[in-house]
N, C-alpha and C positions, 0 to 999 in steps of 0.2 A: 323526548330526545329529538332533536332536531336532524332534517334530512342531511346536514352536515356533517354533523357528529356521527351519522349511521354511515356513511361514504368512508370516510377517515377508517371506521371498526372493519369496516368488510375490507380495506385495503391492507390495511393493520395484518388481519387473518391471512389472506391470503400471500401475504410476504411471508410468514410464519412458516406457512403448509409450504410454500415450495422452497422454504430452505431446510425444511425438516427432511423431504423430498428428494432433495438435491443429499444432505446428507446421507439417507439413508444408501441412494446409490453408491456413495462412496465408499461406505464401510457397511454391513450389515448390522453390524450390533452396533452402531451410534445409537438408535436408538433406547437401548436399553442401560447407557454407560458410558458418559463422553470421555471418561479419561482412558477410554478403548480406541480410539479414534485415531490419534498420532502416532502409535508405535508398531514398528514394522515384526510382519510375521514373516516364517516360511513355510514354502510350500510345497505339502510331500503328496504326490501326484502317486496312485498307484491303480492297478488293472485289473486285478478279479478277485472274487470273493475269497479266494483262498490268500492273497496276500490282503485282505480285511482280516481273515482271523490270525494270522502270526500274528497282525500289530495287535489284535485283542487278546491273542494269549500270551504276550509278552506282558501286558501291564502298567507298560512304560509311559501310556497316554492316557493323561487326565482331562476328561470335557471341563468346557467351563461352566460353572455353576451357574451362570445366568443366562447365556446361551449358547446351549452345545453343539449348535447345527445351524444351518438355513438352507432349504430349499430354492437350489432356483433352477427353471428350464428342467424340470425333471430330474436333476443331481444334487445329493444332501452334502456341503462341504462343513465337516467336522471343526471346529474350531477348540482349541485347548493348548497343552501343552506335554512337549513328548521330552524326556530329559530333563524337563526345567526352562526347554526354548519352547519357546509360541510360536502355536502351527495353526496351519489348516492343512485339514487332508481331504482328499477327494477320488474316491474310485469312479475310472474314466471309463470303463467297461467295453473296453474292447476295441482295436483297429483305428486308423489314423484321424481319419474326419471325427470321431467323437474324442481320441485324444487333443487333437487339437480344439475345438469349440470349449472342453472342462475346461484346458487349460489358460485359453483368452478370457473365461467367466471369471476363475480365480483371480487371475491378473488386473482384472476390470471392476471385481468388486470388492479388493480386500488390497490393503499395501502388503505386498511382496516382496520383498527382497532376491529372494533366487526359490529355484527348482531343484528340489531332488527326485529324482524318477527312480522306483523300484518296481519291479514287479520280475516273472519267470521267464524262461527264452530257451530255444532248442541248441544245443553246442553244434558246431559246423567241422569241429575239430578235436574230436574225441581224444588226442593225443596231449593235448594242451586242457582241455575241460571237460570235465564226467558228471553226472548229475549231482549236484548238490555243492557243486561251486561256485562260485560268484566272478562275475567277471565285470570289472569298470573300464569300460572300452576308454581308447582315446577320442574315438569318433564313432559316428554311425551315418549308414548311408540310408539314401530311400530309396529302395529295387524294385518297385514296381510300377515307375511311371517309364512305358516299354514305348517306343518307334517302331510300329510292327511293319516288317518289311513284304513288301509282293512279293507273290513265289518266281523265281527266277534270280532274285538279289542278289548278288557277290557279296554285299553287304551285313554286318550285322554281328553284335558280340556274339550272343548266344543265338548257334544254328542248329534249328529242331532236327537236321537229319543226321548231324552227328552222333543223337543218341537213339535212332534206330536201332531198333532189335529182332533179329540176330547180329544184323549186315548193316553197317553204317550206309546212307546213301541221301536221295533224295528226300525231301519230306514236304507236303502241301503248307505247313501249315511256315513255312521258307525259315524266317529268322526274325530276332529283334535287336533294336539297338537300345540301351540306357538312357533314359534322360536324365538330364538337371531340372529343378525345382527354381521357382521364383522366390526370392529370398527381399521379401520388404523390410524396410528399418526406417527410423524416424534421421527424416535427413539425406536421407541417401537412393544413387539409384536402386532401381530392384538389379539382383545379381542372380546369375544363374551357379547354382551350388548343386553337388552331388554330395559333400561330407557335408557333416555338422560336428565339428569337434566340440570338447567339452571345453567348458572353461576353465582356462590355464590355470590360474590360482584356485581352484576348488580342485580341480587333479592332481596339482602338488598336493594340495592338502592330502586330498587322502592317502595318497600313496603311503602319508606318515603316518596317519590315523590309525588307517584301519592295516600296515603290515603285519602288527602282532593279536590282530582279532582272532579270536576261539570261535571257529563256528561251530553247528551241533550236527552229530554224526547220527544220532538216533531217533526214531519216531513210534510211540506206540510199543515196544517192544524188538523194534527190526532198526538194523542201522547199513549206512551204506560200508560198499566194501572198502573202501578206502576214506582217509581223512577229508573231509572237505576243507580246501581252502581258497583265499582272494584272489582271482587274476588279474594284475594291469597290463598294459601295453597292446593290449587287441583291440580289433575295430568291430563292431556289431554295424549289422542287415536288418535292415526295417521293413516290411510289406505289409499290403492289406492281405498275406496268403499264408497260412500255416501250411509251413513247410515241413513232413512229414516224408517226403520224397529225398533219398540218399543219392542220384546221382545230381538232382538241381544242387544238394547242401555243397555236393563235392565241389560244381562248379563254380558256386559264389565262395568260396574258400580260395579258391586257386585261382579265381580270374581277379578278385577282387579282397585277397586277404582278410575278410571276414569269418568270426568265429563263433559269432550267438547268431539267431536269426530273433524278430519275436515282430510285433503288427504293431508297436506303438511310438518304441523311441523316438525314431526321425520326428516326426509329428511335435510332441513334447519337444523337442531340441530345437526345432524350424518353429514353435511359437515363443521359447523362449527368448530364441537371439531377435527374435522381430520387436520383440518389447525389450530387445537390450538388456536383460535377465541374464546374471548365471545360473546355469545348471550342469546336473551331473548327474549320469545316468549308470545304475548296479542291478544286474544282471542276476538270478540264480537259477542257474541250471536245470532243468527239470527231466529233461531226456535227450539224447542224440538222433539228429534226422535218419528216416531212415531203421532206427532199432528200437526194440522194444523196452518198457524202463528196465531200470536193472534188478526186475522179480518180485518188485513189492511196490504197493501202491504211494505209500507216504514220499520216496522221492519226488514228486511234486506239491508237498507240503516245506517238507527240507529246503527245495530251493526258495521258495515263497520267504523261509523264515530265517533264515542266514542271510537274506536278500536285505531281508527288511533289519537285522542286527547291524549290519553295515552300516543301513540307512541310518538307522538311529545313534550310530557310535559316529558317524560325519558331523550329525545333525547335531549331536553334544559339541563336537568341535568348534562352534559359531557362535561366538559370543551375538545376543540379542538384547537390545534396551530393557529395562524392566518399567511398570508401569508406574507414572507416578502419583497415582491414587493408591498406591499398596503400601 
């Protein structure tokens, strides 16, 4: 074989390897299945291992037989189909900087269509939601990027000495004020945001979808005291802080009409609209800031799993291409 011909083979190869390369970044399973390659999934984003077992004891998601998973950056996203639509699902395990990194991975290594975000969250507003209800906010905010003010400020929303105890007064640690987040998009300047509403046409939807959904009132033997059912029209509170504290819940309720709290959604929201994604975020109930559950452990299974029926009863709502190798 001449030095020619061996030049030509090695250039041959390695135009191969880096479009095989190049493919594989695009979609994970090119490799294994090109007529997997063109058609869009969605993406169901959820947060702890107790919303992994609802979806696995629901039954509803099938892996796919030739590959049910890929590891990347330390997070396995599940690839299959839930209802008959093609997902990927990914437990993001906890608080906003690792929600948002899962959720730039999925988006970056898999066609996406939109975001569904399910997982648990503390009610703000025991009047309107009890554990094991589900709540699909209109918006959500992000409450914990704080302006911490010097002691002396006039300034500031929440002032630490308001909530002294006995005697309201002074307090060292003065006040803080709310920030807005940087909001990048393709094309656009960055905007300074404090909501992240849902998107429009995925919140109509549901509201239709899921008004007459059955959620489950028992777990184990034990059921809650009253029916669980869907909330719309409320905003959810997003922080890196579990909120467990009833006079903060009181306050972001009444300063800022929020009614869940939980460490992830804003995150999931502020990386969807940055990739220009819709998504939609559902809420279930797990306990009230502040109180203790209501006497039995499984309400934080409950909400986990009416959380995730919603999910799943949207996710049927969206018609998805089929493949056309099947």
């Amino acid at each position: 074989m001449s030095s020619v011909n061996v030049v030509v083979m090695v250039v041959g190869l390695l135009v191969l390897a880096q479009q095989s390369f190049q493919m594989s970044l695009r979609n994970p399973v090119a490799e294994t299945n090109n007529c997997k390659i063109d058609f869009t999934r969605l993406g169901l984003v959820l947060t702890s291992d107790t919303n992994e077992k609802a979806l696995q004891d629901s039954g509803l998601f099938t892996p796919d037989a030739e590959t049910p998973y890929v590891d990347i950056a330390g997070r396995r996203f599940h690839i299959g189909t839930l209802n008959a639509r093609f997902i990927v699902y990914v437990k993001i395990g906890g608080n906003s900087v690792n929600a948002a990194i899962a959720v730039q991975i999925l988006l970056n290594r898999f066609r996406i269509h939109g975001i569904i975000h399910f997982g648990s969250a503390g009610s703000l507003d025991k009047e309107s939601i009890v554990p094991g209800d589900v709540s699909v906010p209109l918006a959500v905010a992000f409450t914990g990027a704080w302006n911490w003010k010097k002691f002396g400020s006039d300034e500031g929303t929440l002032n630490f000495g308001e909530f002294n105890y006995p005697v309201n007064g002074e307090n060292l640690l003065a006040s803080v004020d709310y920030d807005t987040i940087k909001l990048f998009s393709k094309g656009q300047s960055p905007q300074d945001v404090f909501w992240f509403p849902s998107t429009t046409s995925w919140y109509s939807a549901a509201t239709q979808v899921l008004q007459d959904l059955e959620l489950r009132q028992c777990y184990d033997g034990v059921c809650l005291p009253s029916k669980p059912k869907i909330v719309f029209g409320t905003n959810g509170s997003s922080s890196d802080s579990y909120i467990k504290n009833k006079a903060y819940g009181d306050f972001l309720h009444k300063v800022f009409n929020v009614s869940t709290a939980d460490q992830e959604s804003a995150a999931v929201a502020w990386t969807s609209l940055s990739n220009e994604k819709p998504f939609i975020v559902i809420r279930g109930a797990s306990n009230v800031a502040g109180e203790a559950n209501p006497g039995f452990s499984p309400a934080g299974y409950l909400a986990s799993y009416n959380a995730f029926l919603a999910a799943a009863k949207f996710i049927e709502s969206i018609p998805t291409p089929r493949l056309a190798c099947e």
